[in-house]
N, C-alpha and C positions, 0 to 999 in steps of 0.2 A: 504494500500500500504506500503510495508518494502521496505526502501531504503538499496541497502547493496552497500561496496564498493570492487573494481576490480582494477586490474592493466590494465590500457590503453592499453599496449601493449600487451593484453592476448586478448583484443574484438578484435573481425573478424568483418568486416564491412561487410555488406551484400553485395553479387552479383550484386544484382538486382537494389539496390539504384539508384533513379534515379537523384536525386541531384547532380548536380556540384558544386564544393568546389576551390576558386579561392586561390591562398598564399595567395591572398591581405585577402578575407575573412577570412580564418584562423588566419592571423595573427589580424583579431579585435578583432576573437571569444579569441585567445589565450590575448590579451592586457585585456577584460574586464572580462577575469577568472581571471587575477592577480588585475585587482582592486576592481571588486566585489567579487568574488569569484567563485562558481558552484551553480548558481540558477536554472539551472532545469538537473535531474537525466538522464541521458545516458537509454534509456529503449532496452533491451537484450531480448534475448530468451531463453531459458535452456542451448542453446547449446555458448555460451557468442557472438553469431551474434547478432551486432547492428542493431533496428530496425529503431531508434529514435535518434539520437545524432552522425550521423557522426562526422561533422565540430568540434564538444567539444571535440569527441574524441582526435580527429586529435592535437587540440589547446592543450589538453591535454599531450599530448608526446609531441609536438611544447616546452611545459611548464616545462618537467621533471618532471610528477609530476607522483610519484609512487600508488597514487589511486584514484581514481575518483567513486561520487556517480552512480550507476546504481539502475534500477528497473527490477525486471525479470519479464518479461510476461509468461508462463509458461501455456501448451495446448492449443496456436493456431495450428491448422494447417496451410500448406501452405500459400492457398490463404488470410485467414487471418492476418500472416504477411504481405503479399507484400501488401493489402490493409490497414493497418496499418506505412508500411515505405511510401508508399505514399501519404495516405490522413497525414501525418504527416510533409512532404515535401512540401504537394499542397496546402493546408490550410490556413497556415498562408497569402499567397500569393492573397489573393482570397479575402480582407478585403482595403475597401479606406484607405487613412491615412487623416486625419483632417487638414491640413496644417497650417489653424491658429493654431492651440493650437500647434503644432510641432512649427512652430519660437516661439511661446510664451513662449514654453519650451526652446528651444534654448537660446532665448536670457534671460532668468533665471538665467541658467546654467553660462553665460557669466558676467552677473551683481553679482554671485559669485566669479567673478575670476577662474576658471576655464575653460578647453577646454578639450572635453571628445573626439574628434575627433578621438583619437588612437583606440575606440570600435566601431566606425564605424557608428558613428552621422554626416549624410551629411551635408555640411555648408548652402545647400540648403535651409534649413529649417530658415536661419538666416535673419530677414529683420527689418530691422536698426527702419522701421517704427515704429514695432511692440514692439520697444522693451517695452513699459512702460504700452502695456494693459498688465491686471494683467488676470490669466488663465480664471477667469471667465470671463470674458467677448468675448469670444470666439462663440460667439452663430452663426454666417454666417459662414457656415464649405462651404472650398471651399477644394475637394477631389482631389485626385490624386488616379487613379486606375491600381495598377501594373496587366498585365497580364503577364501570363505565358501559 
């Protein structure tokens, strides 16, 4: 895989994308490009439609920032893009979250000094109880299942 880079404002976002993009989300995705960085690459077509990375994009130009990592896909056909923008979309979505280890990590976070909230860490996850088990000991996983 070659990462190459693009001007934000040059990617076309796909038609078809079925993802909703709220300001409020944007502006996490854009808060946690400025403090982490760009940890996963904008994936394109030949033709620079975004198949993969609306919301980065978007946070991207949100950012001012004159390039951004892409990846090009290069000879899908159609239906392989749109099944590509959406199992890409749908996916993530489709997975429990751990609850404990999320406050356990939370409340980590916090015994640093720190509050990453601006990237879009619910406080949900924070439970005052928890704060002193240490990550391993997490072993009764009590899930929370987003559907979509």
């Amino acid at each position: 895989m070659k990462i190459e880079k693009r001007n934000p404002k040059n990617l076309k976002p796909h038609p078809m994308n079925p993802k909703l993009h709220t300001e409020e989300q944007v502006g996490h995705v854009a808060a946690s490009i400025k403090k982490f960085d760009f940890t996963q690459p904008v994936v394109i077509d030949e033709t620079d439609t975004i198949l993969a990375g609306h919301a980065r994009t978007k946070a991207a130009i949100e950012n001012k920032m004159k390039e951004v990592p892409v990846v090009v896909v290069a000879g899908l056909n159609e239906a392989e893009k749109l099944a590509l923008c959406l199992s890409d979309n749908h996916l993530a979505h489709q997975t429990p979250i751990d609850t404990l280890k999320a406050q356990a990590i939370q409340n980590r976070i916090f015994k640093f000094g720190e509050d990453h909230s601006d990237v879009g860490i619910p406080y949900e996850y924070v439970a005052p109880e928890q704060a002193e088990q240490p990550l391993e000991d997490t072993n009764s996983i009590k899930q929370i299942v987003i559907l979509f």
